[in-house]
C-alpha positions, -999 to 999 in steps of 0.1 A, spaced: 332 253 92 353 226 107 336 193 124 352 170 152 365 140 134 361 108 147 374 68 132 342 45 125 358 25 151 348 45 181 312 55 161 300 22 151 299 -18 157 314 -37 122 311 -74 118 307 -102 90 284 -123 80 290 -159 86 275 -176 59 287 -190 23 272 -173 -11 256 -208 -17 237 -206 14 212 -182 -6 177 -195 -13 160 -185 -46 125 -184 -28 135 -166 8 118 -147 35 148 -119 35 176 -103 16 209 -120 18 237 -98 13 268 -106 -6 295 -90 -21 276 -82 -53 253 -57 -62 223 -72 -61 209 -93 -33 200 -127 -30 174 -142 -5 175 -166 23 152 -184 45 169 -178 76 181 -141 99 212 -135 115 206 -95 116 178 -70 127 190 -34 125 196 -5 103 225 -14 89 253 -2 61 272 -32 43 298 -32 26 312 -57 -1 346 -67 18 359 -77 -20 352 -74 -53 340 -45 -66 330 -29 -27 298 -19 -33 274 -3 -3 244 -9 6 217 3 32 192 -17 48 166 -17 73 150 -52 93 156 -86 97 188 -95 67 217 -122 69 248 -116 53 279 -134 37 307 -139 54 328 -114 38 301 -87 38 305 -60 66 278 -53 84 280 -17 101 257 -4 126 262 32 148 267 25 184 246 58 189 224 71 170 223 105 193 252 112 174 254 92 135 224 87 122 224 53 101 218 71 70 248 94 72 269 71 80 258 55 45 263 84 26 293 88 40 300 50 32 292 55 -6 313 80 -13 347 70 10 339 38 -12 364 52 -37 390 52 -11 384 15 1 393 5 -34 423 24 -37 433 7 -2 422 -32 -14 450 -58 -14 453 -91 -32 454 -103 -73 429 -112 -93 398 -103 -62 405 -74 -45 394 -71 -5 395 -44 21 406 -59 58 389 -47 91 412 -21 99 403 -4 62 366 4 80 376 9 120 401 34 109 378 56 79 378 88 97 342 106 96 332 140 103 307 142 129 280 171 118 251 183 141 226 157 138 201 182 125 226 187 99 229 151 95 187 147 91 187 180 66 214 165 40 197 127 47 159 143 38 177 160 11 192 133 -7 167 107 4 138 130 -19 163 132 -46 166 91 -46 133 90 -46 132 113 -78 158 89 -94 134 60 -87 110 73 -106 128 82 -135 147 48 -135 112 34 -135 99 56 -164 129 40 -186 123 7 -178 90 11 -193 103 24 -220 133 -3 -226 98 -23 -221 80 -7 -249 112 -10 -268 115 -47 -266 80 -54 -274 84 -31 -304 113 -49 -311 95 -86 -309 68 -72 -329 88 -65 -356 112 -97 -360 91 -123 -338 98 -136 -302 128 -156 -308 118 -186 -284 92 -189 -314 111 -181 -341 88 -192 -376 106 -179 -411 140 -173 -399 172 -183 -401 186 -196 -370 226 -194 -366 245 -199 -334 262 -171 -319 300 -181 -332 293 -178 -365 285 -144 -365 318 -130 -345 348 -117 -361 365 -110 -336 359 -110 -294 387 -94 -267 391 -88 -233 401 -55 -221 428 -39 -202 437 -51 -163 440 -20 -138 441 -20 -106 426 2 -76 456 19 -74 457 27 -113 426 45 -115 427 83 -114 399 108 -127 434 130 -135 447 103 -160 449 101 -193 423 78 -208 389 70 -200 378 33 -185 349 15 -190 343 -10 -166 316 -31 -161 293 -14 -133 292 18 -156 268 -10 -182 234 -12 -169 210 -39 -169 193 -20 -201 220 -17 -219 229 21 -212 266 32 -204 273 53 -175 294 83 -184 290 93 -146 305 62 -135 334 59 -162 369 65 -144 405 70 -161 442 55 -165 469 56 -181 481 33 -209 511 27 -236 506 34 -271 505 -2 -279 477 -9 -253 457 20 -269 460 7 -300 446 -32 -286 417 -17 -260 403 15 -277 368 8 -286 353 14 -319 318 34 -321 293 2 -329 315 -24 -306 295 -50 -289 301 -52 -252 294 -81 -229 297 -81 -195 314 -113 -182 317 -113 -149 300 -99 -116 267 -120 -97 243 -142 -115 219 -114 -120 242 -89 -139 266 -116 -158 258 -112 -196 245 -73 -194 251 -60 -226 256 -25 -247 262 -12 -278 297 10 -276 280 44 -295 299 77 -279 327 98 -298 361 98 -280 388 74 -270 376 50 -241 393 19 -231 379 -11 -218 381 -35 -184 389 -70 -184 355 -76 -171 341 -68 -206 346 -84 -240 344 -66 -269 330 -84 -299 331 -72 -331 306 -89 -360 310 -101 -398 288 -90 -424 259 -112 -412 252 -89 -384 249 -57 -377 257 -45 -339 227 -26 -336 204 -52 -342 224 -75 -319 223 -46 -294 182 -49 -295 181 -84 -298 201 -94 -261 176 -68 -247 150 -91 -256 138 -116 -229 147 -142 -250 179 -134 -252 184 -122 -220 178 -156 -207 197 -179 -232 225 -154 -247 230 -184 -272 220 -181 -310 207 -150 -329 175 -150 -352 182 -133 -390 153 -119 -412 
């Protein structure tokens, strides 16, 4: 069955924020919006709606959000004109997936952006909106599903870390251990493989970690892994190693340092996002793994503690 197609620019009203990423306050009354995943707060409101945002650069992430928000000024902030006709949540899921589109269409060099034009002229197809409420129940239930489980294996990665601390000590109190700092442990660190937008194809050759497929708890993504291609000689520099140490260098101050220990069979290559750091005989990646899951760790990312 076919469905009249429309651009968001006749469906919906798109602006910006206005305000700077340092604007955020640590202790605020609402979300603040910015290009990364996670949001910040602020004391103040610019925005009270149901609204989609968009990251205009970086790694154009979406987001959904109802009530009183402000935004930063190269955050889109998309609202439907009608919502007779595109309910807010549609138009999200709609969002999320065309996501992978926007990136293949962002411009510049080292931080990628999407312009206006990128949103006004997305074309959408309009369903029924009790088609529209049916898939948005639907998936809403399953998100709700997925909340629960992501909150079972936190307490787990909780019941993990304490084990952990049991067993070799909370290292902010370290008693009977030898304390070396993190650089002499390394034998070797590298940065992966730059690929653009435009580079990235699930029908290429090789697959590519980048750094959103690394959760907070140290899990890789399989689902979020995408591919490229790649000479023999850049094989042979990015492919990892099962037992490679991965660290996360980049992205918003709540998801710089994630870290995860590189275990699945295959080749993968890696983005320039990520170092890869490989350890002497003084550590072993596992334990290193376990040990940056540790609050401790988590919070300093500086020395290591050895039994």
């Amino acid at each position: 069955m076919s469905y009249p197609i429309f651009t968001l620019g006749e469906l919906t009203r798109i602006r910006t924020g206005k305000l700077d990423a340092n604007a955020a306050n640590e202790n605020g009354l609402y979300p603040f919006f910015t290009c990364a995943v996670q949001s910040l707060s602020i004391n103040t409101a610019a925005f009270d709606c149901k609204a989609v945002l968009v990251a205009g650069n970086g790694d154009l992430n979406v987001k959904y959000y109802e009530g009183k928000f402000n935004a930063y000024q190269r955050t889109y902030v998309i609202e439907s004109l009608d919502e007779s006709k595109l309910l807010p949540k549609y138009l999200y899921l709609f969002l999320d997936k065309h996501v992978e589109k926007l990136r293949e269409q962002s411009i510049g060099g080292v931080i990628k952006y999407i312009k206006l034009g990128n949103l006004t002229e997305a074309k959408i197809p309009l369903l029924p909106l009790a088609e529209q409420k049916r898939i948005t129940e639907v998936l809403d239930k399953a998100a709700a599903i997925k909340a629960k489980r992501e909150k079972a294996i936190a307490k787990l990665d909780e019941l993990a870390q304490s084990t952990f601390v049991e067993m070799f000590g909370d290292f902010d109190k370290v008693i009977n251990h030898t304390v070396k700092p993190l650089a002499q442990l390394i034998q070797d660190t590298k940065l992966g493989l730059v690929r653009g937008a435009t580079e990235l194809d699930e029908k290429k050759n090789y697959a590519y970690l980048r750094m959103n497929a690394i959760t907070k708890s140290g899990e890789i993504q399989l689902q979020k892994m995408l591919r490229t291609d790649a000479t023999d000689a850049e094989v042979k520099q990015y492919a990892l190693r099962k037992g490679d140490f991965l660290f996360n260098t980049r992205n918003s101050r709540e998801l710089v340092g994630k870290t995860a220990l590189f275990d699945l069979e295959g080749l993968y290559l890696f983005n320039n996002n990520i170092m890869r750091i490989r350890f002497n005989n003084l550590m072993n990646s596992v334990y290193a793994a376990a040990s940056f899951q540790t609050e401790s760790l988590r919070l300093s990312r500086r020395v290591f503690c050895l039994s």
